[in-house]
C-alpha positions in Angstrom: 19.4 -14.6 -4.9 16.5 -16.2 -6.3 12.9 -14.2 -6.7 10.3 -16.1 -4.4 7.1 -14.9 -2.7 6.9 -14.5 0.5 5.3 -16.9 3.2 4.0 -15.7 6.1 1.6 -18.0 9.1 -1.8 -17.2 9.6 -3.1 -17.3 13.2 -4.7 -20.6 12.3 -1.2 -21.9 11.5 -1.9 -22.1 7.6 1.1 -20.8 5.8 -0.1 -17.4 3.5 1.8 -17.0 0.3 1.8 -13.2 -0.4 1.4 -11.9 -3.9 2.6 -8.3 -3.9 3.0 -6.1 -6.2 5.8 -2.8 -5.9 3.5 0.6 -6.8 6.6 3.1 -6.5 10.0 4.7 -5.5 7.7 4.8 -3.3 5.9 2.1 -3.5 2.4 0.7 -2.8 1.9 -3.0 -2.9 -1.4 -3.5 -4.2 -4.1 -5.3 -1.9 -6.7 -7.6 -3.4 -10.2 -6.4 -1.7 -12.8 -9.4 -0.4 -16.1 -10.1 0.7 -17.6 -11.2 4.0 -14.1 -12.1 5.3 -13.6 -12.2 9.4 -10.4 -10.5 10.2 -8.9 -11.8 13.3 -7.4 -9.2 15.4 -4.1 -9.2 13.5 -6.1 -6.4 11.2 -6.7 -4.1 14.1 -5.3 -1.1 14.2 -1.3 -1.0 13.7 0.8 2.4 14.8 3.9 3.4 13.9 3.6 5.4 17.0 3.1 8.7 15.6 -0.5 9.0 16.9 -1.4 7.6 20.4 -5.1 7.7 19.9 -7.5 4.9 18.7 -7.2 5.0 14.9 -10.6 4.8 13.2 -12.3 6.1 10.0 -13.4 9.4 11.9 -10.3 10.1 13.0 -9.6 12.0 9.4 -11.3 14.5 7.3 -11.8 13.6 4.1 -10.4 15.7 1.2 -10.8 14.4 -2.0 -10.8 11.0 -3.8 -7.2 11.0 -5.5 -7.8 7.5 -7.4 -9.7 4.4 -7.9 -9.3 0.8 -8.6 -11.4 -2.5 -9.0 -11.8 -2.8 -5.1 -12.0 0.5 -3.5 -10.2 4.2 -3.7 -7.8 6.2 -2.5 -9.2 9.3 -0.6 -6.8 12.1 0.4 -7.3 12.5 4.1 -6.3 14.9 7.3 -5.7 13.2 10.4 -8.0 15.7 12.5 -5.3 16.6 15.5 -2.6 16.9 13.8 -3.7 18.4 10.3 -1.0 15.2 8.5 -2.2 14.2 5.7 -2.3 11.0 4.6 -4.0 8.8 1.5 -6.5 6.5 2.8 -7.2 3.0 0.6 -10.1 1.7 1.4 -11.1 -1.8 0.6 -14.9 -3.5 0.5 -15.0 -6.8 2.2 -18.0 -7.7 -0.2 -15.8 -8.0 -2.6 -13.3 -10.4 -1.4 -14.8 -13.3 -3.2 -12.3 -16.9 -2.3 -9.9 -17.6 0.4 -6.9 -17.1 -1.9 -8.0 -13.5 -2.0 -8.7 -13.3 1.6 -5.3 -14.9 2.2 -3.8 -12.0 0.3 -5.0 -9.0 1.5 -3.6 -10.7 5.5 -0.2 -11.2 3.5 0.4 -8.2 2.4 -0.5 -6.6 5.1 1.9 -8.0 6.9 4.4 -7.4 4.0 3.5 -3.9 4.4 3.8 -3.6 7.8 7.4 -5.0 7.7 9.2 -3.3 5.3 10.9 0.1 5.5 12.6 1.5 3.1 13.1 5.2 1.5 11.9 3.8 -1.6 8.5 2.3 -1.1 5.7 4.3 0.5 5.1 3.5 4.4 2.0 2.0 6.1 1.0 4.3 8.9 -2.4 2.0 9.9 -4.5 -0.1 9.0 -8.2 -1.0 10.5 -11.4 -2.2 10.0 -15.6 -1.7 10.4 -18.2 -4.0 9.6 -17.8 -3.2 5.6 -14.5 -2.0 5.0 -10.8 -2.6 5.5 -8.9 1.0 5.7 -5.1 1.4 4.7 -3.3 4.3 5.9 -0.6 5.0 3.7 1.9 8.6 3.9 0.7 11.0 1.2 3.1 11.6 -2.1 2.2 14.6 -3.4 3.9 14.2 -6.3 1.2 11.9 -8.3 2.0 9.0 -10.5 4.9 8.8 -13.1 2.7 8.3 -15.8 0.7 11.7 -14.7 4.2 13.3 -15.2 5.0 12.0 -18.1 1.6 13.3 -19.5 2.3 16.7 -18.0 5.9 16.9 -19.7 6.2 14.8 -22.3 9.7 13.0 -21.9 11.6 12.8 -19.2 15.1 14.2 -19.2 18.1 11.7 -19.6 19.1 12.5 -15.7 15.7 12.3 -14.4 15.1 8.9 -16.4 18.1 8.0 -14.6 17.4 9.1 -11.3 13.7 7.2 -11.1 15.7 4.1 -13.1 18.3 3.9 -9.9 15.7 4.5 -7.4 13.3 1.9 -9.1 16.0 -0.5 -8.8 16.9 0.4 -5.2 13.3 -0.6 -4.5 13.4 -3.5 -6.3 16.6 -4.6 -4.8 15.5 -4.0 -1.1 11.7 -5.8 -2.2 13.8 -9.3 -3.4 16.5 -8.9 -0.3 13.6 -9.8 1.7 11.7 -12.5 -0.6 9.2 -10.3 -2.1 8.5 -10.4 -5.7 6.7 -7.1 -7.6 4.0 -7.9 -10.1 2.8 -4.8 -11.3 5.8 -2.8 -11.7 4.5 0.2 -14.1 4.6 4.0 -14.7 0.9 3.9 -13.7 2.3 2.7 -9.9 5.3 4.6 -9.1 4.5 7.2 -6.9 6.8 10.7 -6.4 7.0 12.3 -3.8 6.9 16.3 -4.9 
């Protein structure tokens, strides 16, 4: 099978390329972040069913901020009636700057939302206030494979080969449904203890 990106349809009937890029075993796909961007309602709050209630920013407790990047963090957050955790990304719309960016961020959402696999780390929510787009992902506890490889030095051969198999599992699964990973590096594969 070929690699190809993915095309989804916006609600305005423009097709949306996505552009994602594989962050694990389990994996994050990386969002672009944007600025002054109306989301339509297709970025309101998504469930996976596991909390009935409205989904908002105040509905966690805020932990600690467990990483950064060019558009936003990643805060390590308790859902505050069950005690879950979860890491939210959050994402500042003023820095969206184009509509190829803004396309992104609606496409992988929706790549996100879709996919479901042991191997790449699951979207629980997303939503949205006036200056922010919030990404509720499940927590890995586990930290980055480059944070482990720090911590021990080398891995051995039959946990290389473990994260090698799962790697590709996830990469398999990604290109069985049209997704191609951009960003594949130690620095982006989560574990998950």
């Amino acid at each position: 099978m070929a690699d190809k990106k993915i095309e989804h349809v916006s609600p305005d009937g423009k097709k949306i390329r996505s552009s994602t890029n594989s962050k694990s075993l389990k994996s994050t796909i990386s969002m672009a972040e944007a600025e002054d961007y109306e989301f339509s309602h297709e970025l309101s709050t998504q469930s996976s069913g596991q909390i009935d209630q409205k989904i908002n920013k105040d509905s966690f407790v805020k932990i600690k901020i467990i990483g950064r990047g060019s558009m936003g963090k990643v805060t390590l957050v308790k859902y505050k009636h069950s005690k879950h955790l979860f890491a939210m990304k959050t994402v500042h719309k003023p820095l969206i700057q184009d509509e190829e960016q803004k396309e992104q961020i609606m496409s992988e959402r929706h790549v996100l939302l879709s996919l479901k696999n042991p191997f790449l780390v699951s979207l629980n929510y997303s939503f949205q206030d006036d200056n922010r787009l919030y990404y509720i992902f499940e927590y890995l506890r586990g930290g980055t494979l480059t944070r482990l490889m720090q911590k021990i030095g080398k891995l051995f051969e039959n946990e290389a080969k473990l994260y090698v198999c799962e790697i590709i599992l996830a990469l398999e699964y990604l290109h069985q449904n049209d997704v191609v990973c951009q960003d594949l590096t130690p620095k982006n594969i989560l574990l998950d203890s």
